[in-house]
C-alpha positions as CSV (number, residue, x, y, z in Angstrom):
1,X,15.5,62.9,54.4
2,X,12.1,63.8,55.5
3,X,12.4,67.1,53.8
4,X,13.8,65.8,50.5
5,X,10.9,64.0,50.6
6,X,8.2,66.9,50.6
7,X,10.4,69.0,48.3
8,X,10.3,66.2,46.1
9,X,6.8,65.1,46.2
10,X,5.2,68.8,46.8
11,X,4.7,69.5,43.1
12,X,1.8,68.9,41.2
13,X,0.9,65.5,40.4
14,X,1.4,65.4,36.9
15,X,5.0,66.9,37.6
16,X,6.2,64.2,40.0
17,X,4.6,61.6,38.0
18,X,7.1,62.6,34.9
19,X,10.2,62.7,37.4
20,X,9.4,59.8,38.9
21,X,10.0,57.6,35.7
22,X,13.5,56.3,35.3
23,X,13.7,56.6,39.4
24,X,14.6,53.1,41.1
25,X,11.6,51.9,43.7
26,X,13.5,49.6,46.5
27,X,11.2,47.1,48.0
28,X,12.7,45.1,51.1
29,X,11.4,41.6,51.5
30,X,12.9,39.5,54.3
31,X,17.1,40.1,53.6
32,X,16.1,40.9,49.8
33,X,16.6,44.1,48.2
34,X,13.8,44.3,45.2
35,X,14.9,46.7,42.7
36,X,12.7,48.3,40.4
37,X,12.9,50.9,37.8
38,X,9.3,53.5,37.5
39,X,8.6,53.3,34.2
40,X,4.8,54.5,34.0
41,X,2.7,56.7,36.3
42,X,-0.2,58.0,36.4
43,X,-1.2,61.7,38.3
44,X,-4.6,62.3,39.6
45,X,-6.1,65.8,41.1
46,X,-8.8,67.2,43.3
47,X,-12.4,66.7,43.4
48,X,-12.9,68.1,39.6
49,X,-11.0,65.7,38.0
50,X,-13.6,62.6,37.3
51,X,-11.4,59.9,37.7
52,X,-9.5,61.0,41.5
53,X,-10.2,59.0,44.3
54,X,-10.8,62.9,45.6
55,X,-14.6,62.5,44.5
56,X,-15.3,59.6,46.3
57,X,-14.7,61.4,49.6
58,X,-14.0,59.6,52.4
59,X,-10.8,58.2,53.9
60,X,-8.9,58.8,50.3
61,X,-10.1,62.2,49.8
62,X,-9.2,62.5,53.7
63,X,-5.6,61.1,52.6
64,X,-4.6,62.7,49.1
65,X,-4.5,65.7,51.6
66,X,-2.0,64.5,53.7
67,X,1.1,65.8,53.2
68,X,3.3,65.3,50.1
69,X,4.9,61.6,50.2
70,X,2.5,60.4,51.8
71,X,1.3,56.4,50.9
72,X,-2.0,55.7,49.8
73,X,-3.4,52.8,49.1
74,X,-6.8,51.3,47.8
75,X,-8.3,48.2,46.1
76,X,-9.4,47.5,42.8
77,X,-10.6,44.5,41.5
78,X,-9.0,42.5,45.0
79,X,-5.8,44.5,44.1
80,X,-4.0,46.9,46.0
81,X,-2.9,49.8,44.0
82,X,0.2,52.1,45.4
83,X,-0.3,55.8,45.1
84,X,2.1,59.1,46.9
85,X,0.6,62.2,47.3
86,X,1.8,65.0,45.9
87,X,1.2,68.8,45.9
88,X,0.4,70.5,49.0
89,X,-0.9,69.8,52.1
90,X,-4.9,70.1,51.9
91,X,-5.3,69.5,48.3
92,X,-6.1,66.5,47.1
93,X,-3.6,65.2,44.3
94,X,-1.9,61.9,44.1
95,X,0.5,60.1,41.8
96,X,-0.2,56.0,41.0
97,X,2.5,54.1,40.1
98,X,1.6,51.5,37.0
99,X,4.1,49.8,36.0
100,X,8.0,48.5,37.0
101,X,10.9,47.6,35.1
102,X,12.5,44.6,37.4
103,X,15.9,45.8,37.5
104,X,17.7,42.4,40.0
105,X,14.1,40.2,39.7
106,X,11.7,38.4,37.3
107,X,9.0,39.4,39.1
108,X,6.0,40.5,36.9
109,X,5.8,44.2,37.7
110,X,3.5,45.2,34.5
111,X,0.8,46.7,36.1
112,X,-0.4,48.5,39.4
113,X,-1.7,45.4,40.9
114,X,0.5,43.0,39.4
115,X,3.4,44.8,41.4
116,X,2.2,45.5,44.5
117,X,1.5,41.6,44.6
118,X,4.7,40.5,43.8
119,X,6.2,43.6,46.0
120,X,3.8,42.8,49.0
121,X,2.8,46.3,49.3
122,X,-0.7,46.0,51.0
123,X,-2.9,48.0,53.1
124,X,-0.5,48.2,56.1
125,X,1.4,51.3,54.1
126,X,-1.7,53.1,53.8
127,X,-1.1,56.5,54.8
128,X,2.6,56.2,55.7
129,X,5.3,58.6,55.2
130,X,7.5,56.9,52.8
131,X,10.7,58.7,54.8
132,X,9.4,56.8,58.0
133,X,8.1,53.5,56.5
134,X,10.6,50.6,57.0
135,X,11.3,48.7,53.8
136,X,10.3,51.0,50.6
137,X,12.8,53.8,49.4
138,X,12.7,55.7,46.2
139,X,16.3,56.4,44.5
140,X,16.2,59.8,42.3
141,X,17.7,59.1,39.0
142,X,21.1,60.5,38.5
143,X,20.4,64.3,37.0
144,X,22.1,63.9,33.7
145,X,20.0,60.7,33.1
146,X,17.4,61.6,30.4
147,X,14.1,59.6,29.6
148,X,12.3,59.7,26.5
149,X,8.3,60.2,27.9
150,X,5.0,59.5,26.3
151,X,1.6,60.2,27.1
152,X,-2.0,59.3,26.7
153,X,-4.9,59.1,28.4
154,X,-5.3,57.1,31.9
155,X,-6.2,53.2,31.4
156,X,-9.3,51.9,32.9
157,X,-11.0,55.5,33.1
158,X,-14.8,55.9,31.5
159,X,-14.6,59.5,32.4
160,X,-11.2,61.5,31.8
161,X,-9.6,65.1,31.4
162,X,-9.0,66.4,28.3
163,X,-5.3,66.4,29.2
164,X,-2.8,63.2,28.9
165,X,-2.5,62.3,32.1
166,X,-0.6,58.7,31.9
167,X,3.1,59.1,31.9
168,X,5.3,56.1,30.8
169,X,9.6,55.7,28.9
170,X,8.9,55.8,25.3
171,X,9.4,52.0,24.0
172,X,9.9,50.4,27.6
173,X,8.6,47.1,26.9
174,X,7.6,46.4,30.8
175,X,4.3,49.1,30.6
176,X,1.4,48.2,31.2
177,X,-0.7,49.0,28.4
178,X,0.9,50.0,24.9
């Protein structure tokens, strides 16, 4: 498992963020399975890109090393946002998950913070291997399962690439932004 787990996260971060939308998140909550579809993502690089944690320094620089499926998690706005690292060890470069598609819920999962509250993914998984943390799993879509992907730039960013960077399933009304 661990190994599937770097081989799938040890790409770039723009990469994994594409494949990662139409992948099921499983959240465990007491004896509840929370199933979620990822349906927009965001990817995030090293210290040149304006808008990675990477240029802060610090404990998140320190952790968007750390090797590929690695958790991190920070606070914005008294929200926890949920991020896995991606590319390889000892460069910075991180995917954030933005928004779910409740597949066996109603919980509102539209947005980074809106889903880890509802999730209860806090601080405690910050900078834990997602094959070794107890209660969150990511289920790979089936291979012949297509998704239809748009771009545009990341929300909330004053200072961006020129690239797209925001990755979300064409007409999925559960994004975040439209």
């Amino acid at each position: 498992m661990s190994q599937k787990i770097k081989d799938y996260f040890g790409k770039q971060a723009d990469e994994v963020a594409r494949n990662l939308l139409g992948d099921t998140l499983v959240k465990r909550i007491g004896n509840k399975e929370y199933r979620s579809r990822i349906i927009e993502t965001e990817a995030y690089f090293d210290e040149k890109d304006p808008a990675s944690r990477a240029t802060k320094g610090g404990d998140l620089r320190i952790t968007m090393k750390m090797k590929p499926g690695t958790i991190l998690i920070y606070g914005v706005h008294n929200n926890w946002l949920i991020n896995f690292v991606t590319g390889e060890t000892g460069k910075p470069q991180a995917v954030l998950i933005r928004a779910l598609e409740p597949l066996n819920h109603k919980g509102n999962c539209s947005g980074p913070g809106r889903l880890t509250k509802f999730l209860k993914i806090d601080k405690s998984f910050h900078k834990k291997y997602l094959g070794k943390v107890n209660g969150l799993v990511i289920i790979p879509k089936k291979i012949k399962e297509k998704v239809e992907i748009e771009t545009s730039n990341r929300v909330g960013v004053t200072k961006d690439l020129e690239a797209h960077y925001r990755f979300y399933i064409k007409g999925n009304k559960f994004i975040s932004r439209r």
